[in-house]
C-alpha positions in Angstrom: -3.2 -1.2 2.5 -2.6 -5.0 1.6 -1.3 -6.4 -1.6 -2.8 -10.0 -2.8 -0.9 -12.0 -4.8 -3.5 -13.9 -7.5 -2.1 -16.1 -9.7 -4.0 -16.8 -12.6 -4.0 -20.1 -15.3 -6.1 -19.2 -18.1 -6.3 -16.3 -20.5 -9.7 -15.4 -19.6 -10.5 -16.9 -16.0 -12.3 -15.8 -13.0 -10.6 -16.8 -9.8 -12.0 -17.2 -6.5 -10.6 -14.8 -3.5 -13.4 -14.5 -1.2 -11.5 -16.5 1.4 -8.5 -14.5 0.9 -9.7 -11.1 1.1 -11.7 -12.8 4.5 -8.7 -13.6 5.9 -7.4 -10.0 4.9 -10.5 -8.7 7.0 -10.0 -11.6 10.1 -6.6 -10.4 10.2 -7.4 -6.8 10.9 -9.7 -7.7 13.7 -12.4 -4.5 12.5 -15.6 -6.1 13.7 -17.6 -3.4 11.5 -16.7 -1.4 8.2 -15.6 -1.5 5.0 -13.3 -3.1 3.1 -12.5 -1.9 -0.3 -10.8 -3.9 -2.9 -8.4 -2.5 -6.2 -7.3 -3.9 -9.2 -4.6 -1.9 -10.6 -4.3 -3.7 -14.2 -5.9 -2.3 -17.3 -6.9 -5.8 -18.4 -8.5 -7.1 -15.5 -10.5 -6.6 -12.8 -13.0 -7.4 -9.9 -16.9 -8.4 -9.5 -19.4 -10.1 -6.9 -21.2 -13.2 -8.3 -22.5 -16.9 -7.7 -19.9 -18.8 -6.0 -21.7 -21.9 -5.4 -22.1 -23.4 -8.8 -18.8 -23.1 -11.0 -20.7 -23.7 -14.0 -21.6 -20.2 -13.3 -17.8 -18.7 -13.9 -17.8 -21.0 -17.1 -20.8 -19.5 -18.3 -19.9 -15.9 -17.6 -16.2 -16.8 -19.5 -18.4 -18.7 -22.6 -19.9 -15.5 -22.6 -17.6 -12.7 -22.7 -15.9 -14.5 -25.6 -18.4 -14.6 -27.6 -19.8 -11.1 -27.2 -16.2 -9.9 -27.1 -13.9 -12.0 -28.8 -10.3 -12.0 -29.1 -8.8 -11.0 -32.3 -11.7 -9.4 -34.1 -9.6 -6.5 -35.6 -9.5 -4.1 -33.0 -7.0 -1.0 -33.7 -5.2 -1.9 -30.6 -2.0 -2.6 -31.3 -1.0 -5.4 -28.9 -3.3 -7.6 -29.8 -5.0 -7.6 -26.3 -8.3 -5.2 -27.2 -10.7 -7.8 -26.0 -9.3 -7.5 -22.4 -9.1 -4.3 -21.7 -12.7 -4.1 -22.8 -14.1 -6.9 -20.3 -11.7 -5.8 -18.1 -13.9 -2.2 -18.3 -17.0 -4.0 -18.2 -16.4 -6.4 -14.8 -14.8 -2.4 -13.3 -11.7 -2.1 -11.3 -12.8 -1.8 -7.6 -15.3 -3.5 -5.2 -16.4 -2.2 -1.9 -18.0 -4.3 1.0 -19.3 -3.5 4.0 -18.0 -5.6 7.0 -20.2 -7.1 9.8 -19.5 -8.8 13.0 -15.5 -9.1 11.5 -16.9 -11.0 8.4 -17.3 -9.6 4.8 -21.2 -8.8 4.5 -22.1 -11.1 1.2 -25.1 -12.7 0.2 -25.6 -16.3 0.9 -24.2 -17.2 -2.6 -21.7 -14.4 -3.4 -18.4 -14.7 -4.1 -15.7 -12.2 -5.3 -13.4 -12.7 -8.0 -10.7 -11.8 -9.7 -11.5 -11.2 -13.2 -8.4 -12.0 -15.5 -8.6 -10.8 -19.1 -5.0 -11.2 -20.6 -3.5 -14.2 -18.6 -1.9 -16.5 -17.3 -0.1 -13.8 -15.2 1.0 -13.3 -11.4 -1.2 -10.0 -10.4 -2.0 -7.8 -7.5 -5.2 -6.9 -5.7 -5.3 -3.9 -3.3 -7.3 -4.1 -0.1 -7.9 -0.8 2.7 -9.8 -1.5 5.6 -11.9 1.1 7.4 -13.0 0.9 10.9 -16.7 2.1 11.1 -18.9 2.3 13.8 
């Protein structure tokens, strides 16, 4: 297993680690498999989107405020309710299938780390499985 270091800059914010979790695969030289991919925080987590247009990640943000905003008197006592929800909605693993040594995404796709509760330094997880 590999640890990623993500670094995040915003309370909410969706960062960008396609090319890191690539290089993850690369390194490993499997040609074809899968690569799953962990997010062990309670207020965070993982998904597959558009990584073309970055309007797209504000949009998704824009949203998940406004369906789920911060501080709407939720019993949780640290004041961080709203992120452990979106955190349960975006999930806490991805897996992707890996072919020819590269990650097996649509055109567009990108992965991202889905921060809820930030800034923070986190960790992804990443296992690679050989496959034939």
């Amino acid at each position: 297993m590999q640890r990623l270091s993500v670094r995040t800059s915003q309370r909410i914010d969706l960062v960008d680690i396609t090319g890191q979790i690539q290089s993850i695969v690369s390194k490993s030289k499997v040609k074809e498999g899968v690569c799953f991919i962990f997010c062990p925080h309670t207020t965070a987590g993982l998904t597959i989107n558009e990584n073309a247009d970055p309007s797209v990640r504000r949009d998704i943000i824009n949203t998940l405020n406004k369906l789920i905003p911060e501080g709407a008197g939720y019993s949780h006592s640290e004041g961080n309710a709203d992120s452990h929800i979106k955190s349960s909605l975006f999930g806490s693993s991805l897996t992707i299938f890996i072919a020819g040594g590269q990650l097996a995404l649509g055109t567009w796709q990108g992965i991202y780390f889905c921060e809820g509760d930030g800034p923070r330094n986190r960790e992804v997880w990443v296992k690679i499985l050989e496959g034939k």
